[in-house]
KOLTOR-82820 format. One record per residue: residue in three letters; z, y, x of N, C-alpha, C in turn. Coordinates in steps of 0.1 Angstrom, whole numbers, plus 5000, padded with zeros to 4 digits. Atoms other than C-alpha are relative to their C-alpha. Layout:
BEGIN
alaZYXZYXZYX/...
This chain:
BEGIN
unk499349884999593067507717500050055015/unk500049964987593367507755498550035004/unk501249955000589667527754499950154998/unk499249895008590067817734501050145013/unk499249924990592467997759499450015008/unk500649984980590467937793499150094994/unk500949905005587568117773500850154999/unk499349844997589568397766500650035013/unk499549994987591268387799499250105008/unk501449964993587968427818499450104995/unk500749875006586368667794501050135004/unk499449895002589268897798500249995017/unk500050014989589568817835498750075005/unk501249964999585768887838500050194994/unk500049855006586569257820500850095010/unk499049964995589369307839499350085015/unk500750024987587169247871498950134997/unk501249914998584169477861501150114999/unk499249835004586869797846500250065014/unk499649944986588269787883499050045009/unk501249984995584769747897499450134998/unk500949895003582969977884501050145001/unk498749864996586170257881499950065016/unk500249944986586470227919498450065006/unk501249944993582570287922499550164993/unk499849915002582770537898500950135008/unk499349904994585470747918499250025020/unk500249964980583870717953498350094999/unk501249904998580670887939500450115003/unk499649795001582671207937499450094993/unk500849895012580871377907501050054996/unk499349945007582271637886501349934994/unk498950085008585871537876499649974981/unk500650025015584571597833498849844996/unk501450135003581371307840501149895007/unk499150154997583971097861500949934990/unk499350035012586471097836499249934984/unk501050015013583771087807499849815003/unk500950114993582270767827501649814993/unk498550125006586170607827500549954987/unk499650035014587070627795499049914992/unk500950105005583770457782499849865007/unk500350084995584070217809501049884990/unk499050075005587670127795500049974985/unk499950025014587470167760498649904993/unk501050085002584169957757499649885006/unk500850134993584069577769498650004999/unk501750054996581269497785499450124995/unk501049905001579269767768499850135007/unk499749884994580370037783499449995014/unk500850064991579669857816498250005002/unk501950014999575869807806499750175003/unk500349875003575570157798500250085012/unk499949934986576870307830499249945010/unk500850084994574870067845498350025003/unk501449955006571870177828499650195006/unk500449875002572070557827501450095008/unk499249934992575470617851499850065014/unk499949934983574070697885498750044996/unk501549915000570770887895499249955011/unk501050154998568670577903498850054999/unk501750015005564870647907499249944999/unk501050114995563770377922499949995014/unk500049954989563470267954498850015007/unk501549944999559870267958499750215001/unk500149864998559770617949501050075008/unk499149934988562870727970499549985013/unk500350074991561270548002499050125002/unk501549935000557670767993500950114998/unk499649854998559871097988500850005016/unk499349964990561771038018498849985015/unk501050074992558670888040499450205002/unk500849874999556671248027500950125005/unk499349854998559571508034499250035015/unk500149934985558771548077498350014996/unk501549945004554871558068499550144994/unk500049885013555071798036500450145011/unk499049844996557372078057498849985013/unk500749894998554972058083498550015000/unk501149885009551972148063500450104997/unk499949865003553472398048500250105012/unk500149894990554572538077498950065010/unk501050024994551072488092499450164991/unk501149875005549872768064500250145001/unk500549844994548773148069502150064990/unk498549975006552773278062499850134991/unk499849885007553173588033500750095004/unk499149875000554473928026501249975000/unk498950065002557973888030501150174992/unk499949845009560174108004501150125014/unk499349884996561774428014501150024991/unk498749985010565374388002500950104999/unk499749895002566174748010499650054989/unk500349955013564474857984500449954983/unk499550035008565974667959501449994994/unk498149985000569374607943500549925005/unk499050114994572374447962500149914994/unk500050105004572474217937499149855006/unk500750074995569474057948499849895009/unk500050094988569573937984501049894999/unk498750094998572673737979499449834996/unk501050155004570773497952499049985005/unk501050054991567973477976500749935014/unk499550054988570073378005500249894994/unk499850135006571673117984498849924996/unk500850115005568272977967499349945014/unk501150044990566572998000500749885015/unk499050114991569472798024500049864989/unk500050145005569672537999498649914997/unk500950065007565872497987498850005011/unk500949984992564172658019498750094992/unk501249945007561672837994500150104999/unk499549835000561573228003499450064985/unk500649955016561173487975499050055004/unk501449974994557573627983499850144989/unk500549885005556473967978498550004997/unk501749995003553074087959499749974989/unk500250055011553073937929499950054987/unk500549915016551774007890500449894994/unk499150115009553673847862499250074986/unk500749915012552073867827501149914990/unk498650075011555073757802499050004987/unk500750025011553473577772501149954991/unk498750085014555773527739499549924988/unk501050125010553073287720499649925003/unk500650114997552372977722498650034996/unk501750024996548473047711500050085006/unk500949924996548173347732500349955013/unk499850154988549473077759499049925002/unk501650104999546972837752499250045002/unk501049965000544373057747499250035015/unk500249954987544973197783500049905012/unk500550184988544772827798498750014998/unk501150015002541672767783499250125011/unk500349864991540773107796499449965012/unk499650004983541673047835499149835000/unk501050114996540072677831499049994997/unk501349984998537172777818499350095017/unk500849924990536772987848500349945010/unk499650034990537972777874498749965006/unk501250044990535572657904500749885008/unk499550114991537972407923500649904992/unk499350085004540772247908500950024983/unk499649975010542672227877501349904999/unk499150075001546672117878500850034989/unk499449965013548472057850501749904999/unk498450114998552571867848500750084986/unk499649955018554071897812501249875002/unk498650085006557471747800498849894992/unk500650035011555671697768498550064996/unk502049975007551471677758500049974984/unk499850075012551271657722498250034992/unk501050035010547971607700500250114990/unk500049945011546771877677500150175004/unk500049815003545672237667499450085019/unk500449894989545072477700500549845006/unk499650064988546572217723498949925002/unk500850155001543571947718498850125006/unk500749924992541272257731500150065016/unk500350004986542372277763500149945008/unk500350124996542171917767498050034999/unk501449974999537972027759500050105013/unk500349924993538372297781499849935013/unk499550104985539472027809499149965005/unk501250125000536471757802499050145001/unk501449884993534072117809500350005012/unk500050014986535372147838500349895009/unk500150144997535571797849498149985003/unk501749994998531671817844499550095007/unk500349924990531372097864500649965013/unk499150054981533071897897501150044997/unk498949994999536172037892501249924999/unk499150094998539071857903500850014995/unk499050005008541471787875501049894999/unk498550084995545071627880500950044987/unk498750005011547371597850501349885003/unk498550125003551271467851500450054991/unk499549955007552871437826501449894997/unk499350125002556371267815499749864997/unk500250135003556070867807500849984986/unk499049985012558670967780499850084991/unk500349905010557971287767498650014996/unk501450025003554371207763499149874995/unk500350145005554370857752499149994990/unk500950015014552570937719498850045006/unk500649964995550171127736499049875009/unk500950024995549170907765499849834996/unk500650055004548670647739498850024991/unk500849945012546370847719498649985008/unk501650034995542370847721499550135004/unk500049924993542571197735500149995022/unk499749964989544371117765498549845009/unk501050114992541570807768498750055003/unk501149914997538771087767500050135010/unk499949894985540271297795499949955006/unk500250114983540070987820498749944998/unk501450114997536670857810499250135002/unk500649874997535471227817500450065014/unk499550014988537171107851501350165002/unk498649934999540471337849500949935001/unk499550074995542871217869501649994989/unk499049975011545671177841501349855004/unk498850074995549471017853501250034993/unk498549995011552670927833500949975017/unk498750004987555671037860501149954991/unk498550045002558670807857499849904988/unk500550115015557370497836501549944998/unk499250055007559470327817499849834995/unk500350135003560469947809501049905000/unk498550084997562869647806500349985017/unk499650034984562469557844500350085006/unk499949904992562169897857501750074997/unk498549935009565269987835501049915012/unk499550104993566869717863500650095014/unk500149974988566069917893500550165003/unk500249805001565670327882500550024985/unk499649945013567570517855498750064989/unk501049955012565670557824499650154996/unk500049875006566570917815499750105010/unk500449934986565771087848498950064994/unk501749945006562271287832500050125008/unk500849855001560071567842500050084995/unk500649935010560471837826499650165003/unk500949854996558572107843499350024994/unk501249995004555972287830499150095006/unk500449934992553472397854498349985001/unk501250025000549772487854499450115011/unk500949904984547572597888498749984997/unk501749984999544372717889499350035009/unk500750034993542172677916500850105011/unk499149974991545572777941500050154996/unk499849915006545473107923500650094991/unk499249955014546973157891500849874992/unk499250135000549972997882500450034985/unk499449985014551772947844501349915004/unk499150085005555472827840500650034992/unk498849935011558372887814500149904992/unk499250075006559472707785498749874990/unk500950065009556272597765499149875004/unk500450144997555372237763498250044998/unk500949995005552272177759499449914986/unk499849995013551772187723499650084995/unk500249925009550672347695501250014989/unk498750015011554372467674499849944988/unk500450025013551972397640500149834999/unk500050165007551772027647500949955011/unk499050024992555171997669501049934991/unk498350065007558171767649499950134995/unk500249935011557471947621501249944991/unk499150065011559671667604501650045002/unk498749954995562571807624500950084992/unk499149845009563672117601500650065006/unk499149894998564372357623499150085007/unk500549924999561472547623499150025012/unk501049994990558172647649501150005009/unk499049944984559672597684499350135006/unk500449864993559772947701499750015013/unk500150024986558672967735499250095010/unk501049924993557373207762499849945012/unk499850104985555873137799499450145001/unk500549904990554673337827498749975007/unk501550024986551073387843500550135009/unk499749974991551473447874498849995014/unk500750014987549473557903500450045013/unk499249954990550073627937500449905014/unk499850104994551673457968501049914993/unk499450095005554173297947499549874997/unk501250135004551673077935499849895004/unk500150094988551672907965501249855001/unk498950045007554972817956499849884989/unk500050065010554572657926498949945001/unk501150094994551572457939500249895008/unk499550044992553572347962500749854994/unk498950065006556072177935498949874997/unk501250045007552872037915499949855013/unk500850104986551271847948501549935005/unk499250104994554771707958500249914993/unk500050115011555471567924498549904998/unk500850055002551971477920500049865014/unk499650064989552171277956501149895000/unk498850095003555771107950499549914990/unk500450095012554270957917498949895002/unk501150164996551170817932499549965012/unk499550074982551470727970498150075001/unk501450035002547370897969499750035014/unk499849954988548071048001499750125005/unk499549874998549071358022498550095003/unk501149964999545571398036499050054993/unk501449995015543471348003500950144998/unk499649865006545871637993499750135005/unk500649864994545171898018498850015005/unk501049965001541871848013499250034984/unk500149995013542071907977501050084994/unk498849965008545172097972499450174996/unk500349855002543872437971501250125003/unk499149924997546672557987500150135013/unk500149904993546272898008500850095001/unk499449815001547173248017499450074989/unk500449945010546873477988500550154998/unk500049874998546373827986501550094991/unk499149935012548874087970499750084990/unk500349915013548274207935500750054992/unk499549935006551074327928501750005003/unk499149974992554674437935501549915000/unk498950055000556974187924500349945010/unk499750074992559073947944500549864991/unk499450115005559673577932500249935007/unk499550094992561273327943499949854990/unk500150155012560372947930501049905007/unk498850104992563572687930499849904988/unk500750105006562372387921501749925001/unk498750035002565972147910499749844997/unk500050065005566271807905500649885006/unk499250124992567571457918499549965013/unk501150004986565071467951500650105007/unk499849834994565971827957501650075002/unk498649935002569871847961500250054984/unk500049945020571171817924501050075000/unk499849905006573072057924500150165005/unk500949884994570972317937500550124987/unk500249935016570272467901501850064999/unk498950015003573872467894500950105009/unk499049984994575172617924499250144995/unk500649914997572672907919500350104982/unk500349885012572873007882501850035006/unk498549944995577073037890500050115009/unk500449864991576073287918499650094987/unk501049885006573873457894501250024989/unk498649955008576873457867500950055007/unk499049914994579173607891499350145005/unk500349864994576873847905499950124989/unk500549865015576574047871501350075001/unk499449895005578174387868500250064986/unk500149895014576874537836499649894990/unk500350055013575074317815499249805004/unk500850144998574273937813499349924987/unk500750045012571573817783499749865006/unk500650114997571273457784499049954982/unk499950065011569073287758499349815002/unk500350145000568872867755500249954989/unk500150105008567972617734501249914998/unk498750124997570872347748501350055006/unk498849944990574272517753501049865003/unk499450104998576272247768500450035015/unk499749944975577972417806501249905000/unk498750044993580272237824501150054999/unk498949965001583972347828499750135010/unk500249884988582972567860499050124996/unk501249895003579972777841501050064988/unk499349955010582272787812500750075004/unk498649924991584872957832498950145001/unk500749864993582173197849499950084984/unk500749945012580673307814501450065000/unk498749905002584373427803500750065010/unk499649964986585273527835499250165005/unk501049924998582373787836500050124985/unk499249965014583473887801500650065000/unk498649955003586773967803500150115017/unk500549854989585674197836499050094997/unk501049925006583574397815498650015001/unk501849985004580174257815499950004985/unk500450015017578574267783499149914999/unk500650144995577573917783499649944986/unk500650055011574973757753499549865004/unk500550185002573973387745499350034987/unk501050035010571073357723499749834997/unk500650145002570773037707499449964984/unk500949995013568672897675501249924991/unk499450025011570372827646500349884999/unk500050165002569372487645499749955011/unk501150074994568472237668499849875001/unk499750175001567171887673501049905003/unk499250084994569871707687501450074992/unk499049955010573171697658501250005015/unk498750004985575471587693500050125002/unk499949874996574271877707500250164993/unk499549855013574772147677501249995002/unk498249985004578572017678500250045010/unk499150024988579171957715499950175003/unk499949864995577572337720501250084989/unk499449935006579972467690501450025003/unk498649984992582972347707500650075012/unk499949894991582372627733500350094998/unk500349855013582172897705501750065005/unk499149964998585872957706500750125016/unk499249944990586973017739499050125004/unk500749874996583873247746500050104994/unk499649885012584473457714501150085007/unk499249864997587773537725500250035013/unk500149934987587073617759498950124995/unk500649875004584673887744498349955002/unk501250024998581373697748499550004988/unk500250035014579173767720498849894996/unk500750125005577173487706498949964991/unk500749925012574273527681498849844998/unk501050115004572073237661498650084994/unk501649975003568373287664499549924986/unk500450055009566673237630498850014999/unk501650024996563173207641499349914994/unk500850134995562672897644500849935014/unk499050024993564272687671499550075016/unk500449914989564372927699500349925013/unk500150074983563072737736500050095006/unk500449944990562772977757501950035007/unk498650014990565372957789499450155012/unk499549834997566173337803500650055003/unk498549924996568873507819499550155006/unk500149874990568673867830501150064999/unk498949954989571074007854500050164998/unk499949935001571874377849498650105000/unk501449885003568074507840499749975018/unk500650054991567574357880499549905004/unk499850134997567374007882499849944986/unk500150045011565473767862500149875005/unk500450155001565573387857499549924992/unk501250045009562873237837499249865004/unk501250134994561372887839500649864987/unk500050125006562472547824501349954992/unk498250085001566572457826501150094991/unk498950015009568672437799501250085003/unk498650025000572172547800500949864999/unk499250135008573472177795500149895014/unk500050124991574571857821498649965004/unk500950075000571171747814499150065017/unk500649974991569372007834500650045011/unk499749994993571872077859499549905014/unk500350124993571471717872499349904999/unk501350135002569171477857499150055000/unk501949975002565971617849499350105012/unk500549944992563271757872499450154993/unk500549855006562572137867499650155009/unk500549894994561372487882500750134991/unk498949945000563072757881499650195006/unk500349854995561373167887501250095002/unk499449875003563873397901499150165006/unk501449904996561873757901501450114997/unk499349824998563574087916498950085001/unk500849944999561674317900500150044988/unk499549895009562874627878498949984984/unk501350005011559474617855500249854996/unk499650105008559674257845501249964993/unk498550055008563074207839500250134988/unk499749895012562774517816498649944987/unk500650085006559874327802500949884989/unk499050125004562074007795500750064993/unk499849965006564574177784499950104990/unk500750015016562574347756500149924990/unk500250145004561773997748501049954992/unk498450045003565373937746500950084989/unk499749925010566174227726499149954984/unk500750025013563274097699501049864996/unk499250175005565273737696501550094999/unk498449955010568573967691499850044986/unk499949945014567274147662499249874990/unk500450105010565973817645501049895003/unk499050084999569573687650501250024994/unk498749985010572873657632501150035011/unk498349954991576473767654500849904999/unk498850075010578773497648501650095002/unk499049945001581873677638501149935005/unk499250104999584773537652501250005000/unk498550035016587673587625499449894994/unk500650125008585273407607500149855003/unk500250144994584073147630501549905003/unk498750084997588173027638500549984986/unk499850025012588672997601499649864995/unk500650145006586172687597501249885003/unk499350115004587772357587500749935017/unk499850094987589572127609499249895000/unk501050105002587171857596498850045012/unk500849954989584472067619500949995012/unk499850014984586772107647500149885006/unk499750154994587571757652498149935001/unk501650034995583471687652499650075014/unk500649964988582971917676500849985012/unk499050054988585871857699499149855005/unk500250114995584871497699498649985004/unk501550004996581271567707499850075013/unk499749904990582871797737500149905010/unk500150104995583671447750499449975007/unk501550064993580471337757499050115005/unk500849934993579271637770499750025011/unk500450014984579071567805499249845000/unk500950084998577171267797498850054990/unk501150025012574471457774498850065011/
């Protein structure tokens, strides 16, 4: 029996010792009060397990190999770039006040100016997406870069994997990243074994493993989506690389929706820029081989927009992204269309959204009906309330599950590229980020945005405060864990 007791003693002594442990390391990070709190309560209410878990996936661990190679490359990187032929720079007279403000802000925190000159071709299909890769790689002469969350097998997407291995046989220098995670099926498949024996340089960012899981958080991913063409013509926005027809089809919630942007111009430069750092950070290949291969230049103006590329992630000040869409929610007057896949905001975005509301914007959230993640259907429903009756209106896309991440700012100001609404993309995941002042596209986009309203439902909200308390208590408690999703 006294055996018996020291065991327990110690075990509960040993619990006692990590809650305190880890608690105090938890409060001296100083993250958001919602993820500290979140952090506590699972530390406390879960021996030992809770411990592992924050252990595993509580800090923004990458490794220190790779922190050592991003911090080694930073004084090199800045000055090459600053080494190249400098752009048009915009003319913020001519534009709306709104503007310059979120440019001062993106560009003090990220250093990445907005660049005047630029042609934006908004695509709302994934084949007429694809098609227009293929396109640009058939025609390339230099290089061919490609960084995907997600590569998946099948239909149009396995064509401009052929389009690749043509230009691979024509010398062209082809570089693919792609997640270690979101592409696991993939870069076991006998596709991705016939894009490297056709010598394409093809790399999983942010591997995964029991030992590595020791050192670097697991959930940290890529999820940019960015394709360069011989330093010329750029693609980002929402669409993985995939074909919707053979996408988690088993999912049931219908073709994912998704548009991106070709882009030409000096922006381009930009977003070449992101490509060649990530590509660099991941495989130590070196600064030199790159700027003799990067294709990165001066580039002419073809056209009048201005964009600005803010690249976000745990390298890059996490909470870049974060501080900037809050700007951009405060700066709206008239009208704010957002539409996302993953609503899940903090307490501080939640605030702005009704805040912007109840001062007479006319502020929309597009989101799809359904989506993969049941956490995240609840945790985003337990927002529904308080934005209803602040006057925000709310509307479920019945498409199909609607990807595409979008904000436009009073018919001036667009934001188009990768990031969620949700914890996830604020601060864990790596992503890109277009903001474009420029009257004609954002009236573009917002077309776009008007077709996903009228293939959407309103949720009423007499109605919606009527549902059961059985639902509120699901989604409350999934509200919980919202700052860990």
């Amino acid at each position: 029996m006294e055996h018996i007791s020291l065991i327990s003693f110690l075990i509960m002594a040993a619990h006692l010792s990590i809650i305190i442990g880890l608690s105090i390391r938890v409060i001296m990070r100083r993250r958001p009060v919602g993820v500290s709190l979140s952090w506590l309560i699972l530390i406390l209410i879960l021996p030992f397990a809770g411990a592992i878990l924050y252990l595993l996936i509580g800090e923004q661990r990458l490794g220190k190999q790779r922190a050592e190679r991003a911090r080694a490359l930073l004084g090199p990187y800045e000055a090459w770039l600053h080494s190249l032929p400098s752009d048009t720079l915009v003319e913020w007279s001519n534009l709306s006040p709104t503007c310059q403000p979120i440019n001062r802000l993106a560009e003090s925190i990220m250093g990445i100016p907005a660049k005047f000159g630029n042609k934006l071709d908004l695509l709302d299909e994934a084949e007429s997406v694809l098609r227009s890769i293929i396109t640009d790689i058939d025609r390339a002469q230099r290089t061919c870069h490609l960084e995907f969350y997600i590569w998946n097998e099948g239909g149009t997407a396995d064509e401009v994997c052929e389009a690749l291995i043509r230009a691979a046989k024509r010398d062209v220098i082809c570089r693919i990243l792609v997640d270690a995670v979101g592409s696991a099926k993939f870069l076991k498949g006998g596709l991705a074994h016939r894009l490297q024996e056709n010598g394409i340089e093809l790399v999983a960012a942010l591997p995964v493993g029991l030992f590595r899981m020791v050192f670097a958080r697991l959930d940290l991913r890529i999820h940019r989506k960015i394709v360069i063409i011989d330093g010329e013509v750029a693609y980002t926005g929402s669409l993985n690389l995939v074909d919707p027809r053979y996408f988690k089809q088993e999912e049931g919630v219908g073709q994912w929706v998704d548009a991106m942007v070709r882009l030409e111009g000096p922006a381009v430069q930009s977003l070449g820029v992101i490509f060649l750092w990530d590509w660099e950070v991941e495989t130590g290949q070196g600064i030199e081989t790159l700027k003799d291969t990067s294709d990165l230049k001066a580039l002419p103006l073809v056209g009048k927009a201005s964009v600005q590329v803010v690249p976000s992630g745990p390298e890059v000040g996490n909470n870049s992204i974060h501080q900037l869409l809050l700007t951009s929610v405060y700066a709206a007057r008239r009208e704010l269309i957002i539409t996302t896949p993953y609503f899940v905001p903090d307490e501080s975005l939640h605030t702005a959204l009704q805040s912007a509301s109840r001062r007479g914007v006319d502020v929309t959230i597009i989101l799809p009906e359904k989506v993969d993640s049941l956490l995240v259907r609840y945790a985003s429903r337990s927002y529904f309330d308080d934005m209803l009756m602040s006057g925000v209106r709310i509307l479920n896309y019945r498409g199909g599950l609607l990807h595409t991440k979008s904000i436009t700012i009073d018919g001036e100001v667009a934001l188009f590229g990768t990031v969620n609404l949700d914890m996830r993309s604020f601060w864990l995941n790596f992503e890109v980020t277009l903001f474009v002042y420029d009257a004609d596209f954002v009236a573009r986009l917002r077309k776009l945005q008007q077709n996903y309203i009228e293939a959407s439902q309103s949720i009423d909200s007499k109605l919606w405060h009527t549902r059961s308390q059985a639902n509120r208590l699901v989604e409350n408690a999934a509200q919980l864990l919202a700052p860990l999703l």
